[in-house]
C-alpha positions, 0 to 999 in steps of 0.5 A, a space after each residue: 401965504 408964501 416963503 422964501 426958500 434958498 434953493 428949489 424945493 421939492 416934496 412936501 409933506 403935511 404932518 400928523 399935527 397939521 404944519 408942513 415940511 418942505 425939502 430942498 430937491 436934491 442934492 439939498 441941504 435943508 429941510 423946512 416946517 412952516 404953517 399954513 399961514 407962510 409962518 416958519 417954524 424950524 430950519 434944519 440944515 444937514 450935514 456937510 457930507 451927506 444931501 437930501 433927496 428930496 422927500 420925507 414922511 412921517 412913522 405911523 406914530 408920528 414920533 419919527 421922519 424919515 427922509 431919503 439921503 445920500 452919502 456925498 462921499 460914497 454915493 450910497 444912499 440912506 434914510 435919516 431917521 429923525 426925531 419929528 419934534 426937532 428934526 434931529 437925526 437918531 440913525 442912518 439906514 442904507 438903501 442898498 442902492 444909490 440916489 434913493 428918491 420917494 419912500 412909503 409906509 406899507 400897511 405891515 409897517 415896513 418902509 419901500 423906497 424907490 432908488 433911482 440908481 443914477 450915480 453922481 458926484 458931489 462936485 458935479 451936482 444933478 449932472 448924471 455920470 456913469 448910466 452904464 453903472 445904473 442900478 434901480 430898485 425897489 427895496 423894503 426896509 424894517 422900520 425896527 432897525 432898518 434891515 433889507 427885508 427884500 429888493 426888486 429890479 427891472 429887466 431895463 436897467 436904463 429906467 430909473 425908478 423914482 415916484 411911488 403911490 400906492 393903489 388897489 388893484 379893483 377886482 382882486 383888492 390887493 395892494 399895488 405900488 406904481 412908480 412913475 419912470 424915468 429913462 436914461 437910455 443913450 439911444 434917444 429913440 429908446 428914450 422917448 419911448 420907454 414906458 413911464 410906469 412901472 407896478 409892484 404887487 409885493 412880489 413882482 416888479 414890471 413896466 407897462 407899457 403905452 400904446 404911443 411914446 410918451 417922451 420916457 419921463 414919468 413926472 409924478 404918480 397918483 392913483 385915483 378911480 382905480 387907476 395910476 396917473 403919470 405926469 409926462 411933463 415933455 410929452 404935455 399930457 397926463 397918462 391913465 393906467 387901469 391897476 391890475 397885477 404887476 404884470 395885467 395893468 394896462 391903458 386907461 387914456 390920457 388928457 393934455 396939459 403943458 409941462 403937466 407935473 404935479 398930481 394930486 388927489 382932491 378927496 370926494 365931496 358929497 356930489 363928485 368922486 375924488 378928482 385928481 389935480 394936475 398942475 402944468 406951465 401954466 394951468 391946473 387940471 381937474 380930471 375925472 378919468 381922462 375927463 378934464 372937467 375943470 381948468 384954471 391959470 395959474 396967477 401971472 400977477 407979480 411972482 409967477 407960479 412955477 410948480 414943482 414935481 408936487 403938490 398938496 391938498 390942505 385939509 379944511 380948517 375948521 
């Protein structure tokens, strides 16, 4: 099933109830649920004055959305807290940061949000103005009411953070949150090789670095097998990430895949472990570790497929 939308879209969330959400790439002005089967559902668009970001997900009981915004005027970023039934907003948090970009629950209930800190004008659009101005952070937020529970920065104020999953460190157990990087040096030798991760352990906040260049851009994040995996679309490969503390993670290896970008986690079946899905130009990956061990081309016929910087499994229907 497909749809057509009237710009880009970005990320995608499945719902506790089984229908979709998908959000304009920001800055955008819609947000979309359909089914399954391409139906749709309820379009809302958002306020003259305010721009999605490109991402949503739901509250732990499913009552709410909340979707990273920002204040067309001031340049500040928000979380829309919204009524999952009618997509209505009920209140605005600050993020305490410009361009906020994904948001996660963590296990407490508290919200983490990624801002990318890359400053922009309304009228100019994705055009990036003031890097020198940059300010990047992680923020957690309560979800009561949105107060700023805790803020973190990197030392290199020229990466923005953007893409988050969580993870486990596999010796100590504790939770890790890895953030996929994206550098905005005006040296572009410092940009091609700034590192593209970054891991958070709840109380530190430090990049890893590769042992070679991998073009300062970190498409999308995932961890499977105790590792984080990075999408490096410009450097055509998919990079492997041991997640150990904040500051102990270290390389894992890596596979090539053209303008690899999206990143999944199938889950396990009975015979295989999970296995992460990387979609590329033109193919999708399956890897175990740094091990592809299943490739396929996207369909060429009418439509080409181009993907986005996501994607999702679907669970089975029964």
């Amino acid at each position: 099933a497909a749809l057509e939308v009237p710009t880009r879209a970005h990320g995608v969330l499945v719902e506790s109830t089984g229908t979709l959400l998908a959000v304009a790439r920001r800055p955008g002005d819609w947000l979309l649920r359909w089914t399954r089967d391409g139906r749709e559902m309820a379009w809302h668009w958002i306020e003259a004055d305010r721009a999605f970001n490109g991402h949503v997900i739901e509250s732990a009981d499913g009552r709410r959305l909340y979707t990273t915004e920002s204040d067309l005027e001031t340049g500040q970023g928000l979380i829309g807290v919204r009524d999952a039934a009618s997509l209505e907003k009920l209140a605005e948090w600050p993020t305490h940061g410009m361009d906020p970009h994904e948001l996660l629950l963590d296990a407490d209930g508290s919200l983490l949000v990624a801002n990318g800190g890359i400053p922009a004008l309304p009228e100019t659009g994705r055009l990036k103005i003031h890097l020198d101005r940059m300010d990047a952070s992680v923020v957690r937020l309560d979800t009561q009411g949105g107060s700023l529970r805790g803020q973190w920065r990197l030392a290199d104020r020229r990466l923005s953070l953007r893409h988050i999953a969580w993870g486990r460190d596999a010796a100590s157990g504790r939770r890790l949150l890895g953030i996929a990087l994206q550098a905005e040096h005006a040296d572009p030798a410092a940009r091609v090789s700034a590192p593209v991760l970054a891991v958070f352990d709840g109380q530190q906040l430090n990049a890893v670095m590769a042992p070679h260049p991998l073009a300062g851009y970190g498409g999308d994040i995932a961890f499977v097998g105790g590792a984080f995996a990075v999408s490096c679309p410009r450097a055509n490969r998919v990079a492997l990430f041991d997640a150990h503390a904040a500051d102990a993670s270290r390389w894992a290896g890596e596979a090539a895949l053209a303008e690899a970008c999206a990143l999944t986690v199938a889950p396990a079946t009975d015979v295989a472990r999970p296995a992460l899905w990387a979609g590329g130009r033109d193919h999708t990956l399956a890897l175990q570790g740094d091990i592809p061990v299943q490739r396929a081309r996207l369909p060429v016929s009418g439509s080409a497929i181009r993907l986005d910087n996501h994607w999702t499994p679907l669970p089975k229907t029964t």
